[in-house]
N, C-alpha and C positions, 0 to 999 in steps of 0.2 A: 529506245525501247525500254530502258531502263524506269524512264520518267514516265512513262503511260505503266506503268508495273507501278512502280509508286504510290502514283495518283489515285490507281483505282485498289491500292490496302488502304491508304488512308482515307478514304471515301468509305471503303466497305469496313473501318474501324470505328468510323464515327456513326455508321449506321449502326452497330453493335452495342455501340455507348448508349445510344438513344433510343434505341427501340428494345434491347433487350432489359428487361426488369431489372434483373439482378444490377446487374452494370449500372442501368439510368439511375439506383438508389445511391450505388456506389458513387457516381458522379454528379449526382444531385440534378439530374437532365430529365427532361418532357420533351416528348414528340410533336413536331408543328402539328397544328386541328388543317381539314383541309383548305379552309380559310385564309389561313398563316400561307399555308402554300401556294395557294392563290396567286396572295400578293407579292410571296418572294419572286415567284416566275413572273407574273406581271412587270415589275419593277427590275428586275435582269434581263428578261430577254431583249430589249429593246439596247441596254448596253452595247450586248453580246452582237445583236445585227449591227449593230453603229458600228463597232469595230472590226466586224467582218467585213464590212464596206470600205471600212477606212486602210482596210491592207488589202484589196479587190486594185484599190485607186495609186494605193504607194507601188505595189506589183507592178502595176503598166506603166506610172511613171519609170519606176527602175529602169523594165526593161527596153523602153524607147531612149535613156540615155545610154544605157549598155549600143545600142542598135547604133546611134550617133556615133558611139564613141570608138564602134568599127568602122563603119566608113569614112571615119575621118585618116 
């Protein structure tokens, strides 16, 4: 729990950075146009399903060697 507590200050810090003025002059930072966003989600999400897939496939292998490795 700790780590999803975490993830989502440092998420909602770096939105503070970038989107608030004061901060973004402070930090020398621009907000992606929605273009920029576009393409960042375009070009991640297809990772992000690959490797949801790829622990969907490791999952079931697991647990049909767990299953084997009781009835042996």
């Amino acid at each position: 729990m700790f780590l999803v507590i975490a993830i989502c200050m440092s998420f909602s810090l770096h939105l503070v950075i970038v989107y608030i003025p004061f901060f973004a002059k402070i930090f020398g930072t621009t907000p992606l146009s929605r273009n920029d966003w576009i393409i960042t989600v375009g070009i991640a999400a297809p990772v992000v399903l690959l490797d949801e897939f790829v622990k969907i496939f490791a999952r079931r292998e697991t647990n049909e060697r767990l299953r084997r490795l009781k009835e042996e």
